[in-house]
C-alpha positions in Angstrom: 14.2 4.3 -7.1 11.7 3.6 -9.4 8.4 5.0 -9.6 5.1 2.7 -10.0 3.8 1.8 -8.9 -12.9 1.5 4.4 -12.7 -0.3 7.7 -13.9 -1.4 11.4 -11.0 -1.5 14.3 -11.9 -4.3 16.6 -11.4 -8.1 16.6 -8.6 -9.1 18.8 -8.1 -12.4 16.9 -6.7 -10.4 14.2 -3.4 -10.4 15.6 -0.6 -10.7 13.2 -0.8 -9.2 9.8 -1.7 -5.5 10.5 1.4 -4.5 11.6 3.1 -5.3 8.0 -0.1 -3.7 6.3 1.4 -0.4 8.1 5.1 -0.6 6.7 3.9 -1.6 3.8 0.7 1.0 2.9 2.9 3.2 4.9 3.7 1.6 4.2 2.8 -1.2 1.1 2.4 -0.1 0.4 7.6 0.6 -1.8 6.4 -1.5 -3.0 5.5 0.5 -5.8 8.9 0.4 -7.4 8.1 0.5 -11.0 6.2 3.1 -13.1 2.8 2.1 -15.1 3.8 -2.0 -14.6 1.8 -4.7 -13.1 3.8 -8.2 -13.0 2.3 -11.5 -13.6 1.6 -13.3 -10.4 5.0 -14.3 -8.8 5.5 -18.5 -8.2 5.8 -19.7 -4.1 8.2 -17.7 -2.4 11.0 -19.4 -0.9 14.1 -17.6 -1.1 14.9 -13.9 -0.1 15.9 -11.4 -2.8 19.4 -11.3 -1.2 20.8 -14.4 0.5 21.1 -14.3 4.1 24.3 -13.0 5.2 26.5 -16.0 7.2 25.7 -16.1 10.8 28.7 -16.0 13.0 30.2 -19.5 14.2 28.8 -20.5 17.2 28.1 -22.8 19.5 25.8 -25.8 17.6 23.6 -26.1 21.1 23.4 -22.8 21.7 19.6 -21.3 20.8 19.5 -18.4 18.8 19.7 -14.8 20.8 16.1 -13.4 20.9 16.3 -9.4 21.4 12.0 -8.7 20.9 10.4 -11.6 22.0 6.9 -11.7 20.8 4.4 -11.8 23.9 2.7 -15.1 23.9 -1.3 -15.0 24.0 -3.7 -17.9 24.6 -5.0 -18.8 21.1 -9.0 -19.0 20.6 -9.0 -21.3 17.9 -5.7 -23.6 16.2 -3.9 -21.3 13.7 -4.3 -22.8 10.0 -1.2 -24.0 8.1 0.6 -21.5 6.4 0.2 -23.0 2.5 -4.0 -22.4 4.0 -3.5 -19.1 6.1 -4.4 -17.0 3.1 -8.5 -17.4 3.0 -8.3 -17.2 7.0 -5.7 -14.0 7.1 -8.0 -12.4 4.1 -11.0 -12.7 6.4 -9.7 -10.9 9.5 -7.8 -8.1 7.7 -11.8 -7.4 6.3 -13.0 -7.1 9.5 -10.2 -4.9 10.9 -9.5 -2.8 7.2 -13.3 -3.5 5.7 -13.6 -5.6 2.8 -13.7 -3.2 -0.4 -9.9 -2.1 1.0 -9.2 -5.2 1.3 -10.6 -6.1 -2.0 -9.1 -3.5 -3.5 -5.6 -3.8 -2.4 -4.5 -7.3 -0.9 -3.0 -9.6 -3.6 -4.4 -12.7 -1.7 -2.3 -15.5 -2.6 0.8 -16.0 0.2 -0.3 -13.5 1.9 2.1 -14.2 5.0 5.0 -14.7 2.9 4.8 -11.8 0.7 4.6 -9.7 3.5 7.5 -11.2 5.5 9.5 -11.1 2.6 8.7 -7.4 1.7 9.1 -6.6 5.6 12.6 -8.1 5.5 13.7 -6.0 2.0 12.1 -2.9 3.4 15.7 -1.9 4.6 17.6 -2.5 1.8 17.5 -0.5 -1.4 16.2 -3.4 -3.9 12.7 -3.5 -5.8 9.7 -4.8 -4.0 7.5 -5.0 -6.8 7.7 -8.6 -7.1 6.5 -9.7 -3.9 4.7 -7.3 -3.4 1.4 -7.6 -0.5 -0.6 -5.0 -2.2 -1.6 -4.4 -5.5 0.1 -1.0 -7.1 -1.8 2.4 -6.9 -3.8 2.9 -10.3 -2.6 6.2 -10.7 0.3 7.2 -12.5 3.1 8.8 -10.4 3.0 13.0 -10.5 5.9 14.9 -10.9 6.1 19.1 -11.8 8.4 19.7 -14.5 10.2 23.2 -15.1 11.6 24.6 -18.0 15.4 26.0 -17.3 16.5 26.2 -20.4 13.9 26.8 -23.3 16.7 26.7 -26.1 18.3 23.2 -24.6 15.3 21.8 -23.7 16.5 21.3 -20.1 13.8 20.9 -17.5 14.0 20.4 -13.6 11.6 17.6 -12.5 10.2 16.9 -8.8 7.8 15.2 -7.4 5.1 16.9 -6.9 2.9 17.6 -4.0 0.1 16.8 -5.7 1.4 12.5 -5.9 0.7 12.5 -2.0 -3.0 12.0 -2.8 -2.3 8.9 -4.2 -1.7 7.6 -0.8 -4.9 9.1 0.9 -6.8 6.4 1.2 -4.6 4.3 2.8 -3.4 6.6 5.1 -6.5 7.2 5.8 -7.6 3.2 6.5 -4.7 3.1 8.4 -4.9 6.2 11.0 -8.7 4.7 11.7 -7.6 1.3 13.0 -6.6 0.8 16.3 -3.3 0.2 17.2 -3.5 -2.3 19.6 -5.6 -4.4 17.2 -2.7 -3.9 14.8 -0.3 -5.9 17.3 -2.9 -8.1 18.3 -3.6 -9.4 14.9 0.4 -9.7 14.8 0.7 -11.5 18.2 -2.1 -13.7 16.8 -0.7 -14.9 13.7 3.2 -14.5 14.8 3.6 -18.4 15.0 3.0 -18.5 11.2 5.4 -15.2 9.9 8.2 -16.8 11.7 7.6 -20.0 9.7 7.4 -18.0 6.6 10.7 -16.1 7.9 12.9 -19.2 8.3 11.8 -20.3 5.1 13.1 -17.3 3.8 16.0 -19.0 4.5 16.5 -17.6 8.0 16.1 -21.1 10.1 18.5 -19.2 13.2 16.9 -15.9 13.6 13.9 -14.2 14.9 11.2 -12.6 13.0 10.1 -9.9 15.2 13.8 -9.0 15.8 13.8 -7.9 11.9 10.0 -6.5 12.2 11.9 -4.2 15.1 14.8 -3.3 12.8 12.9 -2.5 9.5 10.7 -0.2 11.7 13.9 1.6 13.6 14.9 2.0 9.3 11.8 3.5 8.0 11.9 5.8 11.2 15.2 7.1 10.1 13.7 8.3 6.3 14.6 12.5 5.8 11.8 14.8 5.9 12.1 16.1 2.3 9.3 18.0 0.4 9.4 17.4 -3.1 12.9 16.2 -3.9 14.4 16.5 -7.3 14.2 13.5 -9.7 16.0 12.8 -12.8 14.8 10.3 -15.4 17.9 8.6 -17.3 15.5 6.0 -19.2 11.9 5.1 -18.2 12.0 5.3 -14.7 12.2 8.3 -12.2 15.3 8.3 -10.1 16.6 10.5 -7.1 19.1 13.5 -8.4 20.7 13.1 -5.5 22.6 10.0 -4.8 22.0 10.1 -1.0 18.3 9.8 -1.6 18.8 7.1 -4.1 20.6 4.8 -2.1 18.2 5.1 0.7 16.5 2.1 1.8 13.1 0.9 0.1 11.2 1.9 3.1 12.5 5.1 3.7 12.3 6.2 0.0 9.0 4.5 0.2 8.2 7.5 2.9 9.8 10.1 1.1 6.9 9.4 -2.2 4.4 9.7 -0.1 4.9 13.1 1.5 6.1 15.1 4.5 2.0 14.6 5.9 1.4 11.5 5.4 5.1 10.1 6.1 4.4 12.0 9.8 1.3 10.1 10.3 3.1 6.9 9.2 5.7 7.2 11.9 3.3 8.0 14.5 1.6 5.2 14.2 5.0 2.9 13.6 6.0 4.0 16.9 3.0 2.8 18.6 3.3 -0.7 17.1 6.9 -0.8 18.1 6.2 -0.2 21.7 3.3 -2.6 21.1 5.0 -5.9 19.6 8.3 -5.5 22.0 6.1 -4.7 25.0 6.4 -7.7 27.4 4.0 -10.3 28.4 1.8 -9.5 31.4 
């Protein structure tokens, strides 16, 4: 783990995106891997950060098994390319977020495929830094040192309670927008993150099947106050190994806080019933 790292609810066009807005402020938002760092911007994604594992052999004619199929909905206007989806995706997440979040947070170029490909690391424990949706928090991470030992030197460092408020704004943002726009805006622009997700290099398997997945994952994170760190060079790290080889999303949960990480999978579980509901 390493540490760096409003708002009107209606529009049911605004389908797609919202529902990796929340995994990623909540979610975003693990994306803050690094401490006091803000990359260049990153060329066109087109390859995962871990190649997909082999599929097992199969029959060539048989489709792809489908667990969460996404609900179709009759579209109100044709859906833009995805290399042109980002000025279109930027203008609905205003009118569901508000524009000075939006503004203030969304790296807008490949929108769709930064956050497909952050949804899809979310479980495992890599960076996300580099593709990144959202732009780091401009505070520095908070941590409560403790003197042990006075003659060594030796201090005990956690995170502190205080390093929650870093997140309070987009908790906030996120507990005032509707849920249902959330998986409407999804629904919406599905067509478009399952074209980014196959170009991910996933051309057999289903995006919402992963969406369902990385949710069930961040749902699983521990509910742990202010865990111990250690910090062996620059970066903060997890004394205990268990917490550090926890996924990206659930360690994501653990930085925010016991609060906010409750709010977080309140609303995850809404979405999840949402996006695997079926069609009417």
């Amino acid at each position: 783990m390493g540490y760096m790292d409003d708002e009107h609810a209606q529009n049911r066009r605004m389908l797609a995106y919202g529902a990796g807005l929340v995994l990623v402020i909540a979610a975003g938002v693990g994306i803050w891997a690094y401490l006091h760092r803000k990359p260049a911007p990153e060329p066109v994604i087109t390859a995962a950060t871990e190649p997909a594992a082999p599929a097992p052999a199969a029959d060539a004619a048989a489709p792809p098994v489908i667990e969460h199929p996404v609900a179709a909905e009759a579209a109100t206007a044709p859906l833009p390319t995805l290399p042109e989806s980002d000025a279109p995706v930027a203008t609905e997440l205003q009118q569901v977020f508000g524009a000075p979040a939006v503004a203030a947070w969304l790296v807008p170029d490949q929108v769709l495929r930064r956050f497909v490909a952050t949804v899809d690391n979310l479980p495992r424990n890599v960076p996300l830094e580099k593709r990144r949706p959202l732009n780091s928090p401009s505070e520095p991470v908070i941590v409560d040192r403790t003197t042990i030992d006075s003659s060594g030197g030796t201090e005990r460092i956690t995170l502190s309670a205080r390093n929650s408020a870093r997140y309070d704004a987009a908790v906030a943002v996120l507990e005032k927008t509707d849920a249902q726009s959330l998986a409407a805006l999804y629904r919406h622009f599905y067509p478009l993150l399952q074209q980014a997700y196959e170009d991910l290099g996933y051309p057999d398997r289903y995006f919402n099947d992963r969406m369902v997945m990385v949710i069930d994952d961040v749902l699983r994170a521990p509910d742990i106050g202010q865990p111990a760190l250690v910090q062996p060079k620059v970066l903060y790290q997890f004394e205990d190994p268990k917490l550090e080889q926890l996924s990206s999303g659930q360690k994501l949960l653990l930085r925010m806080g016991p609060a906010h990480a409750a709010k977080i999978k309140a609303r995850l579980r809404e979405l999840r019933a949402l996006i695997t509901a079926p069609a009417k």
